[in-house]
N, C-alpha and C positions, 0 to 999 in steps of 0.2 A: 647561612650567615646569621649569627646572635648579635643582638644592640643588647648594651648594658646601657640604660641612660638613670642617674639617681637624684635622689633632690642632694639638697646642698647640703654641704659636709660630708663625714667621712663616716662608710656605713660598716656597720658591722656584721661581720658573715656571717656569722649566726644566728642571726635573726633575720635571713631573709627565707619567705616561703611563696614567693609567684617568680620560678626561676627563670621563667622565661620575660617576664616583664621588667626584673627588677638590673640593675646595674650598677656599675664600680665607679665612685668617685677618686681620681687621685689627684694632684697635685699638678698644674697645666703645664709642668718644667721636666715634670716625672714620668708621664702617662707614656703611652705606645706609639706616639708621632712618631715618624722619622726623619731625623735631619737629610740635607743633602747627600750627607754623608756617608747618612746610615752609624750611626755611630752608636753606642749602646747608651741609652739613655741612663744620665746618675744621679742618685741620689743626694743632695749636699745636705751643709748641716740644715736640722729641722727639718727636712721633709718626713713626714707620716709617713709608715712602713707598714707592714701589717705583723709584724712579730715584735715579740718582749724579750728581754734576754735578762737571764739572771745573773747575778754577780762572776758566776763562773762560765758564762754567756751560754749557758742550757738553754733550751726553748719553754718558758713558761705556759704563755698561753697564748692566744691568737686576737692580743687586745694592739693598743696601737703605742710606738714608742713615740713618744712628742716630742716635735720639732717644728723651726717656724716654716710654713710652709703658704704658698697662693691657694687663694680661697675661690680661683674659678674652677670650674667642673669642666672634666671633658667627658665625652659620651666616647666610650670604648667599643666599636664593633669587634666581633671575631668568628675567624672562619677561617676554613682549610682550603687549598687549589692544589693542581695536580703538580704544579711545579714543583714540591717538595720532594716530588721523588727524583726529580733527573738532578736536584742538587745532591739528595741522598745518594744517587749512582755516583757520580764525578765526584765526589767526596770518598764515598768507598772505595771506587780506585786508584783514587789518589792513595790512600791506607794500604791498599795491596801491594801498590808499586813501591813504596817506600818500605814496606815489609819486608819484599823482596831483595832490595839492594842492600837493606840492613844485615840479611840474612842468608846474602851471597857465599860465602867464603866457608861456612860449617861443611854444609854436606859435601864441599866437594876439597875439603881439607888434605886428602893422599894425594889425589892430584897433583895442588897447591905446591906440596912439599916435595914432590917430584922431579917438576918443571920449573920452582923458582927458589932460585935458592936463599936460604932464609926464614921460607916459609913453614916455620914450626907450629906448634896449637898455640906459644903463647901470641904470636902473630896474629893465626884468627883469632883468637878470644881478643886482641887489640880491638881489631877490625869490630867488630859485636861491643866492643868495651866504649869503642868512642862513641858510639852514640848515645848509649847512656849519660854518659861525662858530659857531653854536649844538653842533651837536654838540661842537667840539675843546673848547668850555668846559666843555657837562654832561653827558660822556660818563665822566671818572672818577668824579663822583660819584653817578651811575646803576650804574657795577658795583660801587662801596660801598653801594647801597641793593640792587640785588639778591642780593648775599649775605646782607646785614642783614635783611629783610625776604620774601626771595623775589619768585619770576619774579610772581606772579599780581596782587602790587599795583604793580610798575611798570610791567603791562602795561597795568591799567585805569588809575594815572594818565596813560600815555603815551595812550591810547583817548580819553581826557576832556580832554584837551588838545587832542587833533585836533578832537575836535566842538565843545568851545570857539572853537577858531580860525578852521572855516568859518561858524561859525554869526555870528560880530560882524562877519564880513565882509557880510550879508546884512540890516545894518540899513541903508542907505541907499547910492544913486550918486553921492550930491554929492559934486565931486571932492578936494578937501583929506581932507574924514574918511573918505570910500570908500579912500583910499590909505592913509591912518593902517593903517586895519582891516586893509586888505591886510600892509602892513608888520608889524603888530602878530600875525597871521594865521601869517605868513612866520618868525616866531620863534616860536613855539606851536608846530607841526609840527617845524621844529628840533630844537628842546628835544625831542619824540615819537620823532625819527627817531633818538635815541641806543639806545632798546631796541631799536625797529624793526632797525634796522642791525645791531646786535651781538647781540639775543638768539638768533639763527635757531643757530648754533653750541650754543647752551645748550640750547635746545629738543634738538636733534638727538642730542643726547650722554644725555641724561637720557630722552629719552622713545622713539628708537630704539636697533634694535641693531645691533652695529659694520656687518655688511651689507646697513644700509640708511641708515646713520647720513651718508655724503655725499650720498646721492639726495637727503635728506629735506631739508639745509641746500641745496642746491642749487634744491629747488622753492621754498623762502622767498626766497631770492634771485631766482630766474627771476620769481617773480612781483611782486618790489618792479621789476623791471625791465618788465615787463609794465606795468606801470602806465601805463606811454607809452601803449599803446594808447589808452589813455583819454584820455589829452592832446592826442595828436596827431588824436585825434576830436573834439574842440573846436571847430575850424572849420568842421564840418557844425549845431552849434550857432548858433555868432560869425560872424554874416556882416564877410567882408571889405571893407574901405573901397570905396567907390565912385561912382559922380556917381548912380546912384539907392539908395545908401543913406545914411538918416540921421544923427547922431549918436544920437539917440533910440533909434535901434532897435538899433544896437549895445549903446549902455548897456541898455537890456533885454532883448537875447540875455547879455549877461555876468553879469547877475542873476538866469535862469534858471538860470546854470552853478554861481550860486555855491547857489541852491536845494537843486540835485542832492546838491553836495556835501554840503551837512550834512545832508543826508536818509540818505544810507549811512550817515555818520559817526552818527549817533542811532541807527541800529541794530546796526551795529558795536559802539557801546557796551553794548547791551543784550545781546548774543549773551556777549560779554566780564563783565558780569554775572551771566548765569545760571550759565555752567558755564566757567571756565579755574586747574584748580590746577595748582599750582608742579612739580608732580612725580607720576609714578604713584608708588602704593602698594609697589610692587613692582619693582626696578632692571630695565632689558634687558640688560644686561650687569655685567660688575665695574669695571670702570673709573667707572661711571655710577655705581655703589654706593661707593665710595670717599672717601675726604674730599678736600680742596681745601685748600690753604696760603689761610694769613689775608691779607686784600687788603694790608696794608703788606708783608710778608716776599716775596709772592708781587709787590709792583711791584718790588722791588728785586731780585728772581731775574731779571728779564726784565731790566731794565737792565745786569745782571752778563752776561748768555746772551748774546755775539759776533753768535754763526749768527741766533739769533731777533730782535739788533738791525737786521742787515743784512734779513733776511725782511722785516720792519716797513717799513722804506725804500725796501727794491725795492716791493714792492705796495701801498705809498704814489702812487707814480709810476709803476707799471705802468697801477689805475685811476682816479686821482684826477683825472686830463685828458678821458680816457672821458667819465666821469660828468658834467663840467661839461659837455662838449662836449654833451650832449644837449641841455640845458637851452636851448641857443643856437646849435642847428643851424642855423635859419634863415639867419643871418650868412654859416654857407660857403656856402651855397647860393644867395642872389643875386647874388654877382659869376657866379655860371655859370647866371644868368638865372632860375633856381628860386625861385618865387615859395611865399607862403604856402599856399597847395593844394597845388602840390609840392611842397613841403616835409612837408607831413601826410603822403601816401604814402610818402616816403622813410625817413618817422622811423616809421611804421607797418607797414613788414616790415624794418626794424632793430629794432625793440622785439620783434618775434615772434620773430626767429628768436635773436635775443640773449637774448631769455627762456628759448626750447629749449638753446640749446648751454650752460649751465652745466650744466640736467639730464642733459644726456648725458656729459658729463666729467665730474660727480657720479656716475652711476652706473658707467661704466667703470671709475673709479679703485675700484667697491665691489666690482666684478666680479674684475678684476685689479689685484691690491695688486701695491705696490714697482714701478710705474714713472710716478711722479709728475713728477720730474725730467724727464724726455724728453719727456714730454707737456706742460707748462708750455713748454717751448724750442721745440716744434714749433707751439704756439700762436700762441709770440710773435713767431715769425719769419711767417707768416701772417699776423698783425697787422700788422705791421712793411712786408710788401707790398703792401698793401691801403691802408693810411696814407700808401705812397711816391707807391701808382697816385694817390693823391685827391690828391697835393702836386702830381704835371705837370696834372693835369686845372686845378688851384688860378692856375697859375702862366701855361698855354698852350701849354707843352711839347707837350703829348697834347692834339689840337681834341675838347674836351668834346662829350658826348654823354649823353643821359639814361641808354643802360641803362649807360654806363661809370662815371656816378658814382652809381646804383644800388647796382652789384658792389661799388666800393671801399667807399662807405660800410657796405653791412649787412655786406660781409665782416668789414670790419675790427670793427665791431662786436658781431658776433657772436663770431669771437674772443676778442677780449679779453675778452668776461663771460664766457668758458668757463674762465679761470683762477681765477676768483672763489672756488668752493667749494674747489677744489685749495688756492691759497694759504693760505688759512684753516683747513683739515686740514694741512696743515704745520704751521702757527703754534701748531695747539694740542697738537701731539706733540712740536714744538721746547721748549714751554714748561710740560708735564704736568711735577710736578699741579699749574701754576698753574691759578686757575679761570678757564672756558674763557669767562666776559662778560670778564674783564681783558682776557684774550688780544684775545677778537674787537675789545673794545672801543678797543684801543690801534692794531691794525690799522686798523681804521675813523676813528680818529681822523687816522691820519695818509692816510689816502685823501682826509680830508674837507681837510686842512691844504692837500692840493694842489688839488684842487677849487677851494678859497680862493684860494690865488694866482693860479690858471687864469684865473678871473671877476674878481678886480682889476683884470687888466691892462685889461679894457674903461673905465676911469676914468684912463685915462691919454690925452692929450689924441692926437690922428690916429694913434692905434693902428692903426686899419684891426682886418681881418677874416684877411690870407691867414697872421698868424703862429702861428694856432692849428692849423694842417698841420701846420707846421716842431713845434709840441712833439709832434704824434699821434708823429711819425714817429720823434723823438729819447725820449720816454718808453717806447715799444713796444720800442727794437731796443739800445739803452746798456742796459737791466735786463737782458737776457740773460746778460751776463758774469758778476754776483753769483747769477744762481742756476745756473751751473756751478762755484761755489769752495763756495754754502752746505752743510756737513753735513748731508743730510737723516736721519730718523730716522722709526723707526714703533714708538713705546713703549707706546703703547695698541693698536694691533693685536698686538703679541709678546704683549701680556698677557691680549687679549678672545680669542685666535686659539683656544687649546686648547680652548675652551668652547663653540665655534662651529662 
């Protein structure tokens, strides 16, 4: 446990050299208290901040923006306890579990169209499609309710929405209202996957400290990404269409699956019940202890911040194609004769190893700070090759081969979630001290925008299948340019670093 106790006024980080003795004055309305509430401490007008922002709200330098602010001190302790990981667990599966149901319906799409009738790809790509749509809608006003209320009740209503949503899918197979439910199912999770998606930053800031604070956003991500595993394990479930299978026995392998699901989601909820508050008692760092600008002052810093619009854009369209593409892997895969089985292994050591490589680029970037930059370029050009190999493989340039379209796919896949954590530790040092659910949440919003348009274009009449290479390839290797011109910055490492 560190005491930060300072004389009066406001110090600057620069000039302190007894790291252990010296400490953080802020503002007795702003500091790391916590209400009853737990509620995210804000920032109002005048409160001292520790960032400058220039006209086009770049990060100058680490002096203080002036504002009228109380002039008593508080003494800042901070320190780590073990509970941060059973929130870290019960939060990562909450991320699986909603992974899963998100991402129900791809792998076992032949089935699908089999047994219910109706059920074409542009159906699943809906299924995959609402949740996108969902988020870009109530995604800003989930990070107006988790400032307003805290992280612990938008996590249980986002919990209770999920169990809501598989549990009405399990009142009956008759095809009209069994699809309703599904559809109805499809926005519930949605609407869920706006904390899901954007809280893991919040979590990570608040409840670890700066070196462990990427590992930690990086495991909630690897494991929303993980969640494939469970989907693309479906078809050892859902038996495949066949001349000695049923329609019958499909619809009730798919009724067992939908069992499963709200069996986790029932205890998921109750894990999220007994024990998830908003915040430890006691900050891991000063930046975590700090206030946060009010969600209106702080949407309009970001829309002002250049470097942090362009961030938003690029990693819009770095993963927004990714992430649809999972959903509807099947599609590339049988013009190169990969059928639904293959397809399950192919998505089943791409979710693995796309679940590992964000943890690893989460933790390297916590091991060796300041070379984020190089490491996002070296990613995407990786990506970038991996996407080109799968377009000859797509097209016949390259005579296809399983272990060739293996490589391409989990390569390229794995890559690109390894930017994941990274971008999003930019995003929220481009935009300190906006608070970091805006941050994440506005990111994740436009990842999900592109998502959206990714999966419309299947509602367009003889689309076909081979145009979704052509975007892997031009969204992976055209973002590279914008993140050689973005400003990067590390405002919250300058300011956790002396204490650390």
């Amino acid at each position: 446990m560190t005491r930060h106790d300072p004389p009066a006024g406001i110090m600057d980080y620069n000039s302190v050299h007894d790291h252990k003795n010296q400490s953080h004055t802020y503002p007795s309305q702003s500091c790391g208290v916590r209400d009853s509430n737990e509620k995210t401490p804000i920032l109002h007008t005048g409160d001292k901040t520790p960032l400058s922002y220039g006209s086009n709200g770049d990060v100058n330098h680490y002096d203080y923006h002036t504002l009228p602010y109380h002039t008593a001190s508080t003494t800042i302790t901070t320190t780590t306890t073990a509970t941060r990981f059973w929130i870290l667990t019960v939060f990562s599966v909450l991320s699986w579990v909603q992974g899963v149901q998100w991402n129900t319906w791809g792998p076992i799409s032949e089935s699908m169209g089999a047994a219910f009738p109706g059920w074409g790809s542009s159906t699943v790509a809906m299924m995959a499609n609402w949740g996108t749509i969902m988020f870009v809608v109530f995604v800003f006003p989930m990070c107006w309710a988790t400032q307003r209320y805290g992280l612990r009740k938008v996590v249980l209503a986002s919990t209770a929405l999920i169990f809501l949503g598989t549990a009405i899918r399990c009142v009956t197979t008759a095809g009209p209202v069994f699809t309703i439910m599904c559809h109805l199912c499809a926005i519930l999770v949605g609407v869920a996957s706006t904390v899901v998606l954007a809280a893991p930053i919040v979590i990570a800031s608040d409840w670890f400290p700066p070196h462990e604070r990427t590992t930690a956003l990086a495991v909630m991500m690897g494991t929303n990404q993980l969640s494939g595993v469970g989907s693309y394990l479906e078809p050892l479930l859902v038996r495949e269409p066949g001349p000695d299978v049923t329609v019958y026995e499909i619809q009730s392998d798919v009724m067992m699956l939908m069992y499963i699901g709200a069996g986790i989601s029932v205890v998921l909820l109750l894990a999220v019940l007994v024990y998830f508050p908003s915040k430890p008692a006691i900050p891991p760092s000063l930046t975590s202890s700090t206030g946060r600008l009010a969600f209106q002052p702080a949407f309009h810093t970001l829309i002002k911040n250049r470097c942090w619009m362009w961030l938003m854009v690029t990693s819009g369209v770095i993963v927004g194609p990714f992430v649809a593409w999972g959903n509807v892997l099947n599609y590339s895969l049988l013009p190169l004769g990969l059928h639904q089985d293959d397809a399950m292994w192919v998505g089943q050591i791409s979710v693995v190893l796309s679940s590992l490589s964000p943890v690893a680029s989460g933790r390297f970037n916590d091991l060796v700070k300041g070379h984020v930059r190089s490491t996002l370029i070296l990613l995407m050009l990786a990506t970038t090759i991996c996407c080109y190999w799968f377009l000859l493989l797509s097209y016949g340039v390259l005579a296809p081969s399983k272990w060739q379209v293996y490589v391409s796919v989990v390569g390229g896949t794995a890559f690109n979630y390894a930017t994941y954590p990274l971008l999003y530790e930019v995003g929220v040092d481009l935009a300190y001290p906006a608070p970091e659910i805006l941050v994440s949440g506005a990111l994740t919003a436009a990842e999900n925008l592109m998502s959206t348009l990714f999966l419309l274009v299947f509602f367009l009449p003889d689309a076909g299948y081979l145009w979704m290479t052509y975007v892997l390839v031009l969204s992976t290797s055209v973002t590279i340019l914008p993140l050689l011109l973005i400003k990067f910055s590390y405002v919250r490492a300058s300011i956790d670093a002396p204490y650390h």
